[in-house]
N, C-alpha and C positions, 0 to 999 in steps of 0.2 A: 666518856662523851659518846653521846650517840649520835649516830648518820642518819640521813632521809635519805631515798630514793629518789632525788630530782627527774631522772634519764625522761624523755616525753613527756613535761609536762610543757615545755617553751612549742611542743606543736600541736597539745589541748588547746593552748591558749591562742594559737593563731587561727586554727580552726573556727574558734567563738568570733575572736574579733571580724574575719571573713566573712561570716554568717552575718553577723550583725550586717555587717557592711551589703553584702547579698540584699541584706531583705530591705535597706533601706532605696538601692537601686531599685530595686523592683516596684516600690510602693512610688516612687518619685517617678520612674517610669505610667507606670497604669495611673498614676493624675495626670500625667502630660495628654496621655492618650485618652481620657477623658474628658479635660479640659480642649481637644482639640475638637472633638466630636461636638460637644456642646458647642462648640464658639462656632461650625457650618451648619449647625441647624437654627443656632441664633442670627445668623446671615442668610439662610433659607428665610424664615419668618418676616422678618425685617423686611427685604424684599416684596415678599407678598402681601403683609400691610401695606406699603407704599404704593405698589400693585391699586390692592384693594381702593384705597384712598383717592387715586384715579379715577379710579370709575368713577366714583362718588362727584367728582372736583367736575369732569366732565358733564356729568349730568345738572350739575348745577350751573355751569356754565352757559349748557344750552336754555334753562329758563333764564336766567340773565339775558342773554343774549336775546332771543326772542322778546325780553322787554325794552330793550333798547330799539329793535325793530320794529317796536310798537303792536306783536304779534301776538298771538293768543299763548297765555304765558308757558302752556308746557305742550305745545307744535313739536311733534318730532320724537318727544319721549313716552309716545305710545303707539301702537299701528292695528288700531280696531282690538282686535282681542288679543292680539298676542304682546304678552307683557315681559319674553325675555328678550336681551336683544347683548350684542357684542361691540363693545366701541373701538370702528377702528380707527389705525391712524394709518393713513399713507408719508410716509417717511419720504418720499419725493415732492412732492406739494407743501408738506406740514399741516393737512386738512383733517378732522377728525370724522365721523360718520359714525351712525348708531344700523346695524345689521339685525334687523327682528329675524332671520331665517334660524339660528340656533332656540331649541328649546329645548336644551339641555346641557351641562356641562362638560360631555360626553362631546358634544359637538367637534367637528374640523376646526369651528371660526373660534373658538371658546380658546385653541392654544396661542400661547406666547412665544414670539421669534425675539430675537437678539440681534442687532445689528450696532456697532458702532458707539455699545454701552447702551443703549436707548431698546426699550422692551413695546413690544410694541404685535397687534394683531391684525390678522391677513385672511385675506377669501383665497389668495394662490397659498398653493399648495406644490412644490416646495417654494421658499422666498428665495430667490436668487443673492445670494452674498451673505443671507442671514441663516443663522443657527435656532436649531429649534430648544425651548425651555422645559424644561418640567413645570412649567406654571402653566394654568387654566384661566381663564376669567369669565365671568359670564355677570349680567347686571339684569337684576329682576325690581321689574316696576309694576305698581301694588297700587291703586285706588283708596285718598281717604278720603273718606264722608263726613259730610259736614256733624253727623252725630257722634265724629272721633273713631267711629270703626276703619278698620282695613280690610277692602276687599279681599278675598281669597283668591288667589292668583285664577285672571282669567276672568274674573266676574266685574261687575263694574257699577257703581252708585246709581240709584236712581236719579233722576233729573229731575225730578219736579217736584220728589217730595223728601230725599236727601242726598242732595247732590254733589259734585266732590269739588272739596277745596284745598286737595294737596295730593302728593305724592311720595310712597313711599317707596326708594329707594336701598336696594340690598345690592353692593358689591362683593359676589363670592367669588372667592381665587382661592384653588388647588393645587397642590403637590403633589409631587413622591418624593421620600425623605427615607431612607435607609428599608426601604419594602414595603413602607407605611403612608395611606394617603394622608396628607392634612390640608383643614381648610379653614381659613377665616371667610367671616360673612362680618362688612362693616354695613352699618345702616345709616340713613340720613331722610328725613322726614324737609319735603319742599313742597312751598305753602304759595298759593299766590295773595301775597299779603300787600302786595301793589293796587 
């Protein structure tokens, strides 16, 4: 009858099983940690569409509104030639206001504060009880002509021989996100169709 040499092989085998066990922590680890990363810049994003979406919501509101007050339909969402502008909100009042002095997104008035869950932008610098964002906002309004062009920012339709019957609006909001800027630009074209 013949013998094997068993001796070491019960601590090959726990060796293997360890290892297995090792790499499967680690792969279930590094998805956790991916999946965590993914899901705050899916809540960065998020965010800043809704952001975005604002602007938009407010600027439509102010042609609404001016047609209710029987007022020339887009009063307020232009200031001569300057076509960017920042909407703010005063969170004491609950008053909205459109700020043509930023023309750029670079701008002081362009950042977002945080107060009380509610995001919201400011001419003070700092906002007393509110926290500042890594969100930007900035709303650019665009002249269309009645021949369906879009003025190029800054220029504006002729009047007599094609003159403008809408506006287009672009809400851009910026981030920083792990070192990297991002931005959406939502758009909305308003007509005065009254």
């Amino acid at each position: 009858m013949r013998q094997t040499n068993t001796h070491g092989q019960g601590l090959l085998e726990t060796i293997i099983a360890l290892g297995i066990i090792v790499s499967g922590i680690v792969g279930m680890l590094s998805l956790t940690i991916s999946n965590q990363a993914s899901s705050v810049e899916a809540a960065d994003r998020l965010i800043a569409v809704h952001l975005a979406r604002e602007g938009i919501e407010f600027a439509r509101n102010m042609r609404d509104s001016n047609w209710i007050a029987r007022a020339v339909w887009d009063t307020g969402l232009e200031n001569g030639s300057d076509y960017t502008a920042t909407p703010l909100f005063d969170i004491t009042t609950n008053t909205w206001t459109l700020d043509f002095t930023p023309d750029a997104i670079s701008h002081i008035y362009a950042r977002l504060w945080r107060t009380g869950g509610v995001y919201f932008q400011s001419t003070l610098d700092p906002v007393e009880g509110a926290t500042l964002t890594n969100y930007k906002r900035l709303l650019q309004f665009d002249e269309i002509c009645q021949d369906k062009t879009v003025s190029s920012s800054g220029t504006a339709c002729t009047a007599g021989v094609n003159p403008k019957i809408g506006i287009r609006v672009q809400s851009i909001v910026e981030w920083e996100s792990k070192g990297n800027t991002r931005q959406i630009v939502l758009e909305e074209r308003l007509f005065n169709w009254r």
